[in-house]
N, C-alpha and C positions, 0 to 999 in steps of 0.2 A: 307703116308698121312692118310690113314684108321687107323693107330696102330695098326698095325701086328695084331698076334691070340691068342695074349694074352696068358690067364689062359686053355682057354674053348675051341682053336681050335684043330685041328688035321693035324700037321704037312705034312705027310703022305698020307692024304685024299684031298689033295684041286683037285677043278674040273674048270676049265676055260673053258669059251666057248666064240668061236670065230666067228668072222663076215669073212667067203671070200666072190668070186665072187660066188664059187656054195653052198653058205648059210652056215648056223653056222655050227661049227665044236665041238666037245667035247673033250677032251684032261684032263686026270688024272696025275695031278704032283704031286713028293714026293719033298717036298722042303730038308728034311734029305738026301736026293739023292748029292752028290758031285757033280754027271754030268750034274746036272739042270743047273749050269754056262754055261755048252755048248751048252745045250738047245734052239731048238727058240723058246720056253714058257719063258725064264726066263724072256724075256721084254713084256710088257704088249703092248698091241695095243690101237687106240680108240676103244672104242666100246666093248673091252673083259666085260666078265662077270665071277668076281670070287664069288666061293661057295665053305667057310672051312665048313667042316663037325664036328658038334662038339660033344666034349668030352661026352657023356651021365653021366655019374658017377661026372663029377664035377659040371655040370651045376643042376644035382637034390638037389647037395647037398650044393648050392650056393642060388638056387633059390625054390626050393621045399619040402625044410624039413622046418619040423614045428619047426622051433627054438621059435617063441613065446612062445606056446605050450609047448615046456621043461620045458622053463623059468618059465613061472605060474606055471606049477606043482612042480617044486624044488621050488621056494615062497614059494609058500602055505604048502609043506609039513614043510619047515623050519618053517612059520610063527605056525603051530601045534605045534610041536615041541618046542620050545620056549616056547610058552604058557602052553603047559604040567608041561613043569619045573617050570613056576614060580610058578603052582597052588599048 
């Protein structure tokens, strides 16, 4: 219901924490693991708490690079450029 981990999660890295009687539990699943099916992580509980760890390297380069930034400078050097020639 979430949509999965997309682009930006970390298969590998998810962390769930769980409600028992003698208080939350922490539990590190690789979901790339086959044996997760046999797992009792693989069913979720009320009350669990998942946390994907994500990608660093996609997430800077999704959300943190200056593509404006590029963009105006290739413009502008094109828009010189251009203009050189027609003068």
């Amino acid at each position: 219901m979430a949509g999965g981990l997309k682009q930006f999660g970390r298969p590998e890295k998810i962390t769930l924490i769980r409600q028992t009687l003698k208080g939350s539990e922490v539990y590190t699943v690789n979901l790339q693991d086959k044996k997760i099916l046999e797992s009792d992580y693989f069913y979720l509980m009320p009350n669990d708490v998942i946390y994907v760890e994500p990608i660093k390297g996609r997430a800077f380069l999704d959300t943190k690079f200056p593509y404006a930034l590029v963009f105006s400078t290739l413009s502008l050097a094109l828009s010189v450029m251009i203009y050189m020639e027609i003068k």
